[in-house]
MIVOVEX-644046 format. One line per 2 residues: number of its first residue (from 1); their letters; for each residue x, y, z of N, C-alpha, C. Coordinates in nm, 3 decimals. Layout:
% residues N
NUM) A) X:Y:Z:X:Y:Z:X:Y:Z; ...
This chain:
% residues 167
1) XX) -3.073:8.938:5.139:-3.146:8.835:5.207:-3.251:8.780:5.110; -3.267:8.641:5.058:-3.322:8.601:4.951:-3.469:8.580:5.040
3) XX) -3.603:8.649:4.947:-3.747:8.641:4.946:-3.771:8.494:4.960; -3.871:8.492:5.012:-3.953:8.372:5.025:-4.089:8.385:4.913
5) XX) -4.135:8.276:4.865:-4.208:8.329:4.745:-4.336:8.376:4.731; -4.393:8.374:4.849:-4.558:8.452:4.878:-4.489:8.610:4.938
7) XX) -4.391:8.635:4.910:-4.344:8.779:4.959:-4.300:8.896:4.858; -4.343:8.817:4.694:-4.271:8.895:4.581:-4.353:8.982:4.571
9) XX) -4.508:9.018:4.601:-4.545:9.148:4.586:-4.567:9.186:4.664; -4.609:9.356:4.705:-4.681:9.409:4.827:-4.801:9.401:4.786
11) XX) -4.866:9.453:4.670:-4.969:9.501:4.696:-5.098:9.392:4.666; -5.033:9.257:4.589:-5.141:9.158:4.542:-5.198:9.108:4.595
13) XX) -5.337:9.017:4.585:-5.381:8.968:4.714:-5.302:8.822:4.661; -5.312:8.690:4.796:-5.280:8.604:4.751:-5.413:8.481:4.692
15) XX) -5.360:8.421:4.645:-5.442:8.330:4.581:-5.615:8.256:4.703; -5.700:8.241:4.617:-5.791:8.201:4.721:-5.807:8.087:4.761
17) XX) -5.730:8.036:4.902:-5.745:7.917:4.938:-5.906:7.867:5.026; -5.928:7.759:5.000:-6.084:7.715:5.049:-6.060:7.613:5.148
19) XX) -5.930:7.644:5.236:-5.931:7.530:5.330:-5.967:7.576:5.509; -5.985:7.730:5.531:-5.987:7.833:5.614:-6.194:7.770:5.652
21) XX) -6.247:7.774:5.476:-6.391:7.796:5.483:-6.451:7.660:5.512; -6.363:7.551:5.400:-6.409:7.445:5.464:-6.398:7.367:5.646
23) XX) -6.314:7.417:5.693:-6.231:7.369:5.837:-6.357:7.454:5.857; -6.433:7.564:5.850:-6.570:7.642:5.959:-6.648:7.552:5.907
25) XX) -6.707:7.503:5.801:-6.801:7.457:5.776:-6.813:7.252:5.834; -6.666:7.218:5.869:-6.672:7.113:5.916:-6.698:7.144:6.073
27) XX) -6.643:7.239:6.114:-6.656:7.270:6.243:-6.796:7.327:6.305; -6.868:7.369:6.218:-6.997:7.408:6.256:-7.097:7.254:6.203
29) XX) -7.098:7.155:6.102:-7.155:7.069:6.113:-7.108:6.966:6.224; -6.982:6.972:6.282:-6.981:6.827:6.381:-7.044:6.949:6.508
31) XX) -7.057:7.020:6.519:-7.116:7.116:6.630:-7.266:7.085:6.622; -7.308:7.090:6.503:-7.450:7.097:6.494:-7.500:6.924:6.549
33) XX) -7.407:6.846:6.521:-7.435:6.699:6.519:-7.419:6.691:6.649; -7.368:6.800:6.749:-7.269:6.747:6.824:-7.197:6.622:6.868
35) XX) -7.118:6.632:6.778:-6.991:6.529:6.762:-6.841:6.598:6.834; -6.881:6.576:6.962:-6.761:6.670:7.050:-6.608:6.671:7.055
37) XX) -6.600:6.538:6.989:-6.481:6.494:6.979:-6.403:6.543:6.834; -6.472:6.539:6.742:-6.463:6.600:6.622:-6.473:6.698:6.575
39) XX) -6.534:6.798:6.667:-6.532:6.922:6.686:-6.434:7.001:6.753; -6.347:6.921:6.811:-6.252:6.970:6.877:-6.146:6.936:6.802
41) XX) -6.095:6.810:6.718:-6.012:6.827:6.634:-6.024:6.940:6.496; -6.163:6.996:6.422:-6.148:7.064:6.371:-6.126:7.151:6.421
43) XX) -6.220:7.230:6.521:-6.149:7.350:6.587:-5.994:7.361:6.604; -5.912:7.296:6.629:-5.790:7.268:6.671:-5.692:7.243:6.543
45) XX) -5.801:7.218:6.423:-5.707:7.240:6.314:-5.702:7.322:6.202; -5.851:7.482:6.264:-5.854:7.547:6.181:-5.795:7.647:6.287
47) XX) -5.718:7.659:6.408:-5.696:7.735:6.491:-5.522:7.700:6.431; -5.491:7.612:6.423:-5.332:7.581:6.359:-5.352:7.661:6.191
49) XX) -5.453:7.659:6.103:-5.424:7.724:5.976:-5.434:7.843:5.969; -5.499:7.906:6.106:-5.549:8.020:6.044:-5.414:8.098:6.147
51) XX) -5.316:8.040:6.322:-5.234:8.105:6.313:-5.069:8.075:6.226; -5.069:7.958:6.148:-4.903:7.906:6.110:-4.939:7.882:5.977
53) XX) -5.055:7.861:5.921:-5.027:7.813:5.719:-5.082:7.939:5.679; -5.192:8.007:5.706:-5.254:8.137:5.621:-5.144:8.194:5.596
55) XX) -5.177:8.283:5.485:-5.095:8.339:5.399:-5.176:8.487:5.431; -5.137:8.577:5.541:-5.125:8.669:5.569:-5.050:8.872:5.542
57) XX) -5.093:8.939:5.586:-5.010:9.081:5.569:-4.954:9.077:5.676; -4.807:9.090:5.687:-4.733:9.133:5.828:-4.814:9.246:5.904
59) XX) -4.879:9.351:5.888:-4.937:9.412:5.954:-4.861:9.502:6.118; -4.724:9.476:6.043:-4.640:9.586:6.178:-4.677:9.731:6.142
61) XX) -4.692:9.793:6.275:-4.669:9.937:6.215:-4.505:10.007:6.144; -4.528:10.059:6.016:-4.420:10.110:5.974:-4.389:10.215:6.014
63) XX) -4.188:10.241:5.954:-4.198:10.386:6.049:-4.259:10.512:5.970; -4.342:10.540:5.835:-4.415:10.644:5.803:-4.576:10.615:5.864
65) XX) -4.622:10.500:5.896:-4.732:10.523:5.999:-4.781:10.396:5.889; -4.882:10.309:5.917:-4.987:10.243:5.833:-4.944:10.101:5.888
67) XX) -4.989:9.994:5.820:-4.937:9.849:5.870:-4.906:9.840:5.760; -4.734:9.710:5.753:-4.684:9.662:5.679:-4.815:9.595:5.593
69) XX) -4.748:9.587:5.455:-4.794:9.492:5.337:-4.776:9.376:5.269; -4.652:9.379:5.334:-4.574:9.218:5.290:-4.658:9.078:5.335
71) XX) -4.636:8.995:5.235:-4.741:8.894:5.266:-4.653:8.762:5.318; -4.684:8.711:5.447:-4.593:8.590:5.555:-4.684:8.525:5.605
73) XX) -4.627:8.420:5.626:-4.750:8.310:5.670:-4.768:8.253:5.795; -4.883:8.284:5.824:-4.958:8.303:6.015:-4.955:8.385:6.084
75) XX) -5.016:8.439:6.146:-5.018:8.544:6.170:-4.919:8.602:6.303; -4.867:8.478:6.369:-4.735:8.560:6.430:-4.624:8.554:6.377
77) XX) -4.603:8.545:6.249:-4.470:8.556:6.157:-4.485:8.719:6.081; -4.340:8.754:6.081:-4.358:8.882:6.051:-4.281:8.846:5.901
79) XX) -4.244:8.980:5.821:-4.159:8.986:5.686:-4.026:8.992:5.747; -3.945:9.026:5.659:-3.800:9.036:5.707:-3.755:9.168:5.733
81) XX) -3.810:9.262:5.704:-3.792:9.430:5.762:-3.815:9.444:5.886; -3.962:9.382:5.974:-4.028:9.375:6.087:-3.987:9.197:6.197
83) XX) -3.841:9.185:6.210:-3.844:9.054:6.280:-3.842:9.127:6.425; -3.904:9.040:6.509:-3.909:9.086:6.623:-4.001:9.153:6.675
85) XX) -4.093:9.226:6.583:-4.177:9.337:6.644:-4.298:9.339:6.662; -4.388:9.171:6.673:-4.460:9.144:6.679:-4.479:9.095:6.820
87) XX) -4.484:9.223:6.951:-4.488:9.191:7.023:-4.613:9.233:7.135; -4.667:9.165:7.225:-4.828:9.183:7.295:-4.907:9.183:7.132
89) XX) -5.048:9.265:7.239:-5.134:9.217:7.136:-5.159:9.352:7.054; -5.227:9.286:6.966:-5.273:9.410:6.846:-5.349:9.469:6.870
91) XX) -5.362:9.625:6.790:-5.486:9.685:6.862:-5.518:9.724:6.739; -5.667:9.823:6.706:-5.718:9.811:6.588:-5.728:9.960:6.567
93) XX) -5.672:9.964:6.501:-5.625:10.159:6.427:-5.696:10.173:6.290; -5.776:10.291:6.272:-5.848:10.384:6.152:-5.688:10.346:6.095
95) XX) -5.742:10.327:5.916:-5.617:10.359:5.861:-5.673:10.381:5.694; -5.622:10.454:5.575:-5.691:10.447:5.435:-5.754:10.544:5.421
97) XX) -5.808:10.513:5.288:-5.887:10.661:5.275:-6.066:10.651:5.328; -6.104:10.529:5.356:-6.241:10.564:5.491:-6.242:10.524:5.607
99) XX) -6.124:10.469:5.676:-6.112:10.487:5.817:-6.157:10.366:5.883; -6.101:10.265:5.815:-6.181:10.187:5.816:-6.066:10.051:5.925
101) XX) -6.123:10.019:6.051:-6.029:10.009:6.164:-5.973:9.859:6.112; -5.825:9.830:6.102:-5.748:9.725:6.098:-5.652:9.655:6.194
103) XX) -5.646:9.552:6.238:-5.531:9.514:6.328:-5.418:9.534:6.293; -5.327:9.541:6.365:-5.231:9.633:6.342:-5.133:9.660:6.426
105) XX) -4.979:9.593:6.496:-4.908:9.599:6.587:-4.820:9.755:6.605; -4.830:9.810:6.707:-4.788:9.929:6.702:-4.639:9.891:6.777
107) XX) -4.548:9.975:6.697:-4.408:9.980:6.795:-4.412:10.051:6.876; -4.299:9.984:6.971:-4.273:10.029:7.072:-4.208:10.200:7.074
109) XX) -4.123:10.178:6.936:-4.085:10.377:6.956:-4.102:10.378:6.816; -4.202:10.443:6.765:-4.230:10.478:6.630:-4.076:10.552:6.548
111) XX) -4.017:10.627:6.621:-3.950:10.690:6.591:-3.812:10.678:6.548; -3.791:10.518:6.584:-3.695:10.477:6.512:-3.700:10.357:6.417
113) XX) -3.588:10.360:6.358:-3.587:10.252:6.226:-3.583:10.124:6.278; -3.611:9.987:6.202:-3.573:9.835:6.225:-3.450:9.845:6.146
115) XX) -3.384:9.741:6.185:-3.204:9.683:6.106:-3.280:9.676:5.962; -3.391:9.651:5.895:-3.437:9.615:5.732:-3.499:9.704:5.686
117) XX) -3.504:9.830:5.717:-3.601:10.000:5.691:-3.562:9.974:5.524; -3.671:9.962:5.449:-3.699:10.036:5.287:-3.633:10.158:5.329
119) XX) -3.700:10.229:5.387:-3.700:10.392:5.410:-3.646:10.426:5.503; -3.460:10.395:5.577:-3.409:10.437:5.691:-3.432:10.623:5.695
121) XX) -3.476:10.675:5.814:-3.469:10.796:5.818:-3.344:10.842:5.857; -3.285:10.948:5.831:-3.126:11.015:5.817:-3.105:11.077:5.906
123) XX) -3.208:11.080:6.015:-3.222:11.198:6.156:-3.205:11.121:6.246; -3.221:10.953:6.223:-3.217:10.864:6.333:-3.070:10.882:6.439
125) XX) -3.068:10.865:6.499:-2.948:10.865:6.598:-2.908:10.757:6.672; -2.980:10.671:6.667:-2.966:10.496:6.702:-2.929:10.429:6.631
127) XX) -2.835:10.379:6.665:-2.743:10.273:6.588:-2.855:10.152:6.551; -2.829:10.125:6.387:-2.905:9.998:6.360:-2.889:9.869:6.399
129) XX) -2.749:9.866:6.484:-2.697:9.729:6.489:-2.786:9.727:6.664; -2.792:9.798:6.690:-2.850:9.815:6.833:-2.998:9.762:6.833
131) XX) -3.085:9.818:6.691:-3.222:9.764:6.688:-3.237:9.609:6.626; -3.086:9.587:6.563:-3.181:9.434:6.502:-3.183:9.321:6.601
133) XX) -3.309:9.272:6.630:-3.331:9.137:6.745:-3.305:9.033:6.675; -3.287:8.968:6.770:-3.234:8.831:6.706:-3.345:8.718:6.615
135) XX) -3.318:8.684:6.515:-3.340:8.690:6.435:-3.414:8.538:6.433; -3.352:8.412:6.491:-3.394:8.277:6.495:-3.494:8.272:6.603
137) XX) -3.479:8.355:6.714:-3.597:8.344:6.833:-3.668:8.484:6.808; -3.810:8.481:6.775:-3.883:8.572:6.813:-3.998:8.545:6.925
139) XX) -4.014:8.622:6.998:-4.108:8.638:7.133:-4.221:8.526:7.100; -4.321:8.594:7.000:-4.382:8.556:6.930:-4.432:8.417:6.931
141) XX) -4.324:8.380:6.834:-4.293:8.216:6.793:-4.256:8.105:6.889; -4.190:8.197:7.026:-4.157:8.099:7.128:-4.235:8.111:7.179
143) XX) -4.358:8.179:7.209:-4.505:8.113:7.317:-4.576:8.080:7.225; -4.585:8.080:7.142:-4.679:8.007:7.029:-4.651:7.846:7.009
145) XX) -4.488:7.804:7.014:-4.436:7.722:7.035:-4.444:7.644:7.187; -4.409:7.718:7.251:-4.437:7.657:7.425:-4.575:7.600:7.453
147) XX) -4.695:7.701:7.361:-4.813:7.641:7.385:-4.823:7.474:7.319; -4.807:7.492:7.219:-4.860:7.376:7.087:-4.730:7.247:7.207
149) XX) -4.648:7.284:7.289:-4.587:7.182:7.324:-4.647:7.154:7.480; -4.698:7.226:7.549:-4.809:7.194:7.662:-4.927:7.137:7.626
151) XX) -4.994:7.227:7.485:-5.097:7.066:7.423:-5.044:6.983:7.403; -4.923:6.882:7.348:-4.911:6.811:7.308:-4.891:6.700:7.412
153) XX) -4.816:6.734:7.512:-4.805:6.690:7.636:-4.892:6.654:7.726; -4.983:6.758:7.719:-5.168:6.753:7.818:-5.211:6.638:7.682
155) XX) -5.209:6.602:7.575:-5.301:6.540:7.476:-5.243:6.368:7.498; -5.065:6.352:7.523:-5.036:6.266:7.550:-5.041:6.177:7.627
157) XX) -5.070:6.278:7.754:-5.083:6.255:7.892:-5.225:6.224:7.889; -5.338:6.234:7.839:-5.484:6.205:7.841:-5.464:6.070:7.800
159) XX) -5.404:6.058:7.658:-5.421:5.971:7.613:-5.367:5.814:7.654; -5.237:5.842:7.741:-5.198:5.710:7.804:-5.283:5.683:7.943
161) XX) -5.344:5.761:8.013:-5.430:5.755:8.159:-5.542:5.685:8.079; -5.628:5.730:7.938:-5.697:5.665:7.892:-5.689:5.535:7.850
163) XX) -5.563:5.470:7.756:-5.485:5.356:7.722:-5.506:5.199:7.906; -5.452:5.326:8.013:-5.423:5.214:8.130:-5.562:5.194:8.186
165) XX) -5.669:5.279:8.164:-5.805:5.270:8.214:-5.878:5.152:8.131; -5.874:5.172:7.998:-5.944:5.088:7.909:-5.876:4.938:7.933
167) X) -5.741:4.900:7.944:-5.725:4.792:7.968:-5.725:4.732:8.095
């Protein structure tokens, strides 16, 4: 299965983008101005970078224990070992050598492998073809998706009631 190219290392960080810091810093000056209207498009467009463009750690739990390392972009996109398993919400687990608490999706049965295991264990007794989910729909991505299409709809819908008022 061919890599995607922010996925060639585990352990690097990725490059430092300044568009996360600037989107707070626009969002806290039209706040300060209060400029409500403009504050709500930044909010609304550092809430789109920080869950679908950041360049993120998958952060599934693996099956020797810790969160994945692989680096995917937004934070409900997983790597290709972990599709599917980014499911409810995260909870924040001690992990390293000072304990230091990280988000972090826990599976549902630690104890068995995903269809993409680095490290399949040899004791497993579950068929792999049984664990891999489907692969084009993840949970995830389809309410993340359902939402951004109820805003778009509530934003459309404002905007033509506004259009027939003004004229």
């Amino acid at each position: 299965m061919p890599r995607r190219r922010y996925q060639h290392r585990r352990t690097s960080r990725p490059p430092f983008r300044s568009w996360g810091l600037l989107l707070t810093f626009l969002l806290l000056f039209t706040l300060f101005f209060k400029l409500w209207i403009a504050a709500f498009v930044a909010a609304a467009t550092l809430s789109f970078y920080l869950l679908a463009v950041r360049v993120v750690p998958c952060r599934v739990e693996k099956v020797k224990g810790g969160p994945c390392g692989w680096r995917v972009r937004g934070i409900m996109s997983t790597c290709d070992y972990h599709t599917g398993l980014k499911r409810g919400l995260p909870k924040l687990q001690r992990h390293g050598t000072f304990g230091i608490p990280q988000i972090i999706w826990l599976r549902t049965n630690p104890g068995t492998t995903d269809a993409f295991a680095l490290d399949p264990s040899p004791n497993s007794t579950t068929d792999i073809a049984t664990l891999a989910p489907n692969q084009q729909n993840s949970p995830g991505k389809e309410k993340a998706m359902l939402w951004l299409t109820v805003a778009g709809v509530l934003v459309a819908l404002i905007s033509l009631i506004r259009d027939f008022v003004a004229s």
